[in-house]
N, C-alpha and C positions, 0 to 999 in steps of 0.2 A: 504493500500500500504506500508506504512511502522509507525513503532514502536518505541518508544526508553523507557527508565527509564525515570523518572525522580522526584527529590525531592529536598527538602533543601540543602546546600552544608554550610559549614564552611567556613569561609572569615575573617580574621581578629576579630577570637573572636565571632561572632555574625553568628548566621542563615540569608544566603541569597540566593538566586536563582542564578543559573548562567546561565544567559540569553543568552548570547554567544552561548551557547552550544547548549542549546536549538533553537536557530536560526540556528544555522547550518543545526542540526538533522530535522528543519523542511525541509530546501532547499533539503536537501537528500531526503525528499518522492518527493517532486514536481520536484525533476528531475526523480525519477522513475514515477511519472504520465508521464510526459514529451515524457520519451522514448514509451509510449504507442504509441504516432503517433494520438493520439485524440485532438483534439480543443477544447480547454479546455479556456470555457468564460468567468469565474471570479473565484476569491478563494476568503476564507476568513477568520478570525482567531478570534476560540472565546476562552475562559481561566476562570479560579478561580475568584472570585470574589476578592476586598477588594484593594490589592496587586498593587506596581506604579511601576513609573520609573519616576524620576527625570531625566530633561532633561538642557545643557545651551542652550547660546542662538543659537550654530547654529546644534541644532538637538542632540548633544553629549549626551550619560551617563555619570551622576555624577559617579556615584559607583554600583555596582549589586544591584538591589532592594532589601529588606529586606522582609524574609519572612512573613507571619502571625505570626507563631506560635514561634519567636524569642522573646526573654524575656522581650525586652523593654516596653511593654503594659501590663506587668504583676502587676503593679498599674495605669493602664491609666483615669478609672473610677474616682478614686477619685480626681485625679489632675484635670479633664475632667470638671468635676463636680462642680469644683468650680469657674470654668469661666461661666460657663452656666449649670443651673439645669436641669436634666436629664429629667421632664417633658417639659422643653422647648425644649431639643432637640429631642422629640419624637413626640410633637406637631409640629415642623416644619419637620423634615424627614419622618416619623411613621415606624422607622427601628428598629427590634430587638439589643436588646443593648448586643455586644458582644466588648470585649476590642479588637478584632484583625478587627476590622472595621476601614476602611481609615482614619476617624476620627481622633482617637488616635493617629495612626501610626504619623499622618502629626502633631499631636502636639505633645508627644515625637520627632520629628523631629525639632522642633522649639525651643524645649528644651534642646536637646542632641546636635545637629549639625544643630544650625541656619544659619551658612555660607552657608553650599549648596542649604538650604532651599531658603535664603534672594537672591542667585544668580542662582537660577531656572527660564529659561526661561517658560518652562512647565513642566509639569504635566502628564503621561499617564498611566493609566491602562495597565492591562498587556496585553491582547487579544489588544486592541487599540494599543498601542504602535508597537505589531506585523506587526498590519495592516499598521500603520505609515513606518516600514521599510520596508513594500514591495510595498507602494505609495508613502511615501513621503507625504503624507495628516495627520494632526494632528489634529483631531476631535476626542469627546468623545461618544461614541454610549452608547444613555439612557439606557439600560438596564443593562448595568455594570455600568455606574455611578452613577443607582440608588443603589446600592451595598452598597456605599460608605460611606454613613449617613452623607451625605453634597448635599443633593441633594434632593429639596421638589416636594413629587412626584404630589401635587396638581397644582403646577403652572410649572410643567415640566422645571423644571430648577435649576443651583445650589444656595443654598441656601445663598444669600449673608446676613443675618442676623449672619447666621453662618460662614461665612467666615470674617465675620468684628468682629464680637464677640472673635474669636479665634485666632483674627491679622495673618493672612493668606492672603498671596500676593495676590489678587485678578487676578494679572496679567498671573498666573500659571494655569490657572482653562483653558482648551480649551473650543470651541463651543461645545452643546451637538446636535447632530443629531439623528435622530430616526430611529427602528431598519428597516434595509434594506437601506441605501443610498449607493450609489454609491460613492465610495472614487474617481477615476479614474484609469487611467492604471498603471500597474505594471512596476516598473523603469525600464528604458532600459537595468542599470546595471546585474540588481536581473533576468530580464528575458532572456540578455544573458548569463547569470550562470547556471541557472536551465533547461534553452531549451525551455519554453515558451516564444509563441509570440501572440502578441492579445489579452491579457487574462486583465482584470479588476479586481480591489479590490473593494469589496463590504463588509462594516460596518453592517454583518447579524444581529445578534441576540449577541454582543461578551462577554455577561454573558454566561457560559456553562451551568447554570439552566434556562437562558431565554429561550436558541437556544431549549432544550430537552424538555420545558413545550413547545414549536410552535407547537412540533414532536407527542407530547400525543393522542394517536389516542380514545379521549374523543368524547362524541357525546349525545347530547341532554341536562339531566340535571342531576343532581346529584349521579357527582363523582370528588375524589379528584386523585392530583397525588401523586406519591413518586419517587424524582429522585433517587436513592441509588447507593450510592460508598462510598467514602473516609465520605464524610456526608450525613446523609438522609433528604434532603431538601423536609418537605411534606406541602401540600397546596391546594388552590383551585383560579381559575380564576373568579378575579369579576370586574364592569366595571368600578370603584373608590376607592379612598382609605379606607380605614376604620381606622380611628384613630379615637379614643375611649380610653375610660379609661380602658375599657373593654380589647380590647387588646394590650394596654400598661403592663396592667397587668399577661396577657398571654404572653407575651414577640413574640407574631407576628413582621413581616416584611411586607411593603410593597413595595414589587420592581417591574417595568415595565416591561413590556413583551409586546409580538409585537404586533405593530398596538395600545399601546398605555395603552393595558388592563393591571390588575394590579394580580401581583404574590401574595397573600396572604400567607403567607406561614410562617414554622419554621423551621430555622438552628436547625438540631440535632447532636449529634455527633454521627456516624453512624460507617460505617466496621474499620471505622480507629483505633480506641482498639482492633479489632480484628486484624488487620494489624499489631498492636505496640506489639501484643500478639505473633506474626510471631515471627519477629523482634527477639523478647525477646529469644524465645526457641532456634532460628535459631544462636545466641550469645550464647548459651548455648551448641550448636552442634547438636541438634536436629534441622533437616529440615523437614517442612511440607508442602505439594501442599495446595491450599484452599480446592480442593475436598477431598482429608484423613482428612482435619480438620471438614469438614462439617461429612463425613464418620464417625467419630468417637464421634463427637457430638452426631450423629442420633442415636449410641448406647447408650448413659448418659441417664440417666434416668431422666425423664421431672419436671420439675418448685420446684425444690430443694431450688435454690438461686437465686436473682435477683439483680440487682443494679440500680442506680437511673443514668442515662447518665450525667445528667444536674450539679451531682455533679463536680466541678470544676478541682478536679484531674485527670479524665479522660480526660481532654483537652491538658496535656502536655504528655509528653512522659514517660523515666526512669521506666523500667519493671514493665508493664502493668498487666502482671499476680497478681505479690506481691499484687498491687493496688487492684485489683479484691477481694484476696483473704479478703485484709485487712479492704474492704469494710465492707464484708460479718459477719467478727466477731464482727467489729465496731455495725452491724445493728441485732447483736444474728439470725443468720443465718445459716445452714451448713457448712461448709467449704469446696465448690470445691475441691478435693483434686487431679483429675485428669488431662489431658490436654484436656479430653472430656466436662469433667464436668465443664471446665473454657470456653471454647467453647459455650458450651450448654447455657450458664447464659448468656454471652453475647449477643445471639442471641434473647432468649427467652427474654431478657431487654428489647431488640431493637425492638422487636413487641408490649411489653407493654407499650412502650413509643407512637410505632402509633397510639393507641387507646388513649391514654390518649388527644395526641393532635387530633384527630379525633372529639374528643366529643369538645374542647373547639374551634374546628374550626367552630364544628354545634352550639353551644353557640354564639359566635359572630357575626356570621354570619346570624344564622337565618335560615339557610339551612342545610336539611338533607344530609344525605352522604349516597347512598348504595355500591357503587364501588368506589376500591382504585386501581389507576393504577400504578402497578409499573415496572419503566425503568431504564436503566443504566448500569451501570457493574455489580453492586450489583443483578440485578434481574436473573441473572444464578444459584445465592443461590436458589435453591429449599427447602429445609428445610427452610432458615427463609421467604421465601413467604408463607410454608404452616402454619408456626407458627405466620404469620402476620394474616392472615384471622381467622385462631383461635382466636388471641386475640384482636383483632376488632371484633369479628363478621359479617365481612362485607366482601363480594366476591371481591376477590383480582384477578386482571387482569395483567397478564404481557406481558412487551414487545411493544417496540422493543429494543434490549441490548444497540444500537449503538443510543440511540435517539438522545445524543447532537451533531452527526456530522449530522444525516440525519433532523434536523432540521436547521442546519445551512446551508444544502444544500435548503433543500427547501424557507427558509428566502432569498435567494439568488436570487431562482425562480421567487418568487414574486416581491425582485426589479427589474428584468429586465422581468417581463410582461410575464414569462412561464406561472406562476398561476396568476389566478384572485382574491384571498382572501384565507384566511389561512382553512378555513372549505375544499378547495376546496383541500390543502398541507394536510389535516389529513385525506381526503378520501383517498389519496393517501397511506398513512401510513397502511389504517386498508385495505386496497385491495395488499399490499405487503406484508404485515407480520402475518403470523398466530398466535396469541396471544395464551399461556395458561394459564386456568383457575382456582382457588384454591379457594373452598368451607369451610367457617369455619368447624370445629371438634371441641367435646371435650367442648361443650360450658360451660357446671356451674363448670366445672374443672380452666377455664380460665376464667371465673365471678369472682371465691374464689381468683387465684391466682392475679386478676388484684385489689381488695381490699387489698391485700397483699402490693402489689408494692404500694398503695397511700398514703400506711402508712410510707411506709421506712422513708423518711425524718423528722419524727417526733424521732425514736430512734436513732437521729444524734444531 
């Protein structure tokens, strides 16, 4: 119904969100639902992971949230680390260790600007927080605040070892509710604005990789997903945590998903260097759609150069291409020399990376993998679905693009009793959507090239 941009904004120096806007632009679609003239039962708001909102004590924002990828967490690890050893806090969360996890953020915040921290009433995530302004209800729904790496997914709840460890106001942390409760109704305010009336707030699924892994039209046993967008969150559902040395050393996540079960999975950094590669050219005066970029990719010629994603530089921004290139000499490589051929490498990375984690997800897990299913915005890429299953070897299923909304529709259904269990939301999925299918190619071409990529980090 409706669309908007949206990203980072500048604020006083610092990367933050402007949530304002964002709250507008959402009342603008739900008043065009609105004018539909349909009755419309509940809505619900789910978002990025990691990412708050400080609140006082009668509801207010301190300040715009701060994004992820703003700088203050750019040594968050080692300060982090010496309040609490990173095995201990992997033991208690079992959360992949990335510096732009809540974590950090909230201790740089204790460090940097303890006032608004010490006079925070609460605490919200950012999908919660939405849902808070369109109920009034200040609850944190488990699957985002398993996100958070202050949240022990064994005893399903926050982790007050770690919040006493970290002198963190206890008092800031709200209840956690589990995926699907009903917040209650929409303010009378919010629903005489927008033209709804009767309509409910319901706490779906409000991680955007919870709501899209409900949505995976998976079915029997052995297959993984891949959410793809901005990151490629790939994983497999299993029915408790797995923390392990094992995959602490894998640098695994384990985050909730509905009904309780547990996301397994790894944060990759995904389209977004290909996004920051846009970015870059598009400052340069060259404008490209993704379809000419993929277009012209498809004509470079295949597994030249590769990079290693996980390398740290890829995480910030400041011309993405340079980085690529300077990768590549760094690792006696080719040198991309074209906008295809920087394209090309990036994609071809991004499939060698799902096989890499494919195999250490069948390693810890114990479970084989024949089907990888992949959803999201990312999955319109046709070239890198076909060059995922290549370099897995493993029949790659796509679809549906929209999963994380049509999961949050469906988590909805099942709180108010349309569905009766989520197998019965993902029949639903694979009887609405015709999925297409992509058979590896090309296989000892992509054996050679995937020995290649295991090596890179050794010539660094």
């Amino acid at each position: 119904m409706h669309r908007f941009p949206n990203g980072g904004v500048d604020i006083d120096g610092s990367l933050r969100w402007d949530i304002g806007r964002i709250f507008d632009e959402l009342k603008s679609g739900l008043r065009l639902v609105a004018r539909r003239k349909i009755q419309i039962e509940s809505i619900s708001c789910d978002s990025w992971g990691v990412d708050y909102v400080l609140l006082d004590d009668e509801g207010g924002m301190h300040a715009p949230p701060y994004h992820y990828r703003a700088s203050r967490t750019n040594d968050a690890f080692e300060k982090a680390f010496r309040v609490v050893p990173a095995d201990a806090i992997f033991s208690e969360t079992g959360i992949q260790f990335m510096p732009i996890n809540t974590l950090y953020q909230l201790h740089a915040d204790l460090s940097d600007r303890p006032s608004p921290l010490k006079a925070t009433g609460a605490f919200l995530m950012i999908g919660d927080y939405f849902n808070f302004l369109l109920s009034g209800v200040s609850k944190a729904e488990e699957s985002l605040a398993s996100t958070s790496q202050l949240y022990n997914p064994r005893l399903r709840c926050w982790s007050a070892s770690l919040i006493q460890d970290f002198e963190f106001p206890p008092r800031i942390f709200p209840d956690v509710v589990p995926s699907g409760t009903v917040l209650g109704p929409l303010l009378p305010a919010i629903a005489e604005e927008v033209g709804l009336v009767q309509t409910i707030v319901v706490a779906s699924c409000s991680h955007d990789t919870g709501a899209a892994v409900a949505a995976v039209p998976g079915s029997a046993d052995g297959w993984a997903y891949l959410s793809s967008g901005t990151w490629s969150l790939l994983g497999v559902e299993v029915s408790r945590p797995i923390i392990t040395q094992k995959s602490r050393a894998y640098n695994f996540t384990n985050e909730i998903g509905y009904g309780g079960s547990i996301r397994f999975l790894k944060n990759i950094v995904g389209l977004w260097v290909l996004q920051e590669c846009r970015r870059a050219w598009a400052n340069e005066g060259n404008e490209y759609s993704y379809d000419e970029l993929t277009r012209i990719a498809g004509m470079a010629s295949p597994l030249q150069s590769m990079v290693d994603l996980t390398d740290q530089r890829f995480m910030k921004s400041e011309n993405m291409p340079r980085k690529i290139i300077d990768y590549c000499r760094e690792t006696n490589q080719p040198i991309p020399a074209s906008t295809g051929e920087i394209v090309r490498c990036v994609l071809e990375s991004l499939a060698l990376s799902y096989r890499r984690t494919l195999e250490q997800l069948e390693d810890a897990t114990g479970q084989p993998i024949a089907t990888l299913h992949i959803v999201g915005g990312g999955s319109k890429n046709r070239l890198l679905n076909q060059l995922s299953a290549n370099a897995t070897g493993r029949s790659v299923v796509v679809g549906p693009v929209e999963c994380t909304g049509i999961g949050n529709v469906l988590v909805q259904a099942l709180a108010l009793g349309h569905l009766p269990k989520l197998q019965a939301a993902r029949s639903i999925v694979r009887s609405s959507f015709t999925p297409e299918r992509f058979e590896p190619l090309d296989g000892d071409l992509w054996r050679e090239a995937y020995r290649k990529f295991d090596q890179l980090s050794q010539h660094l």
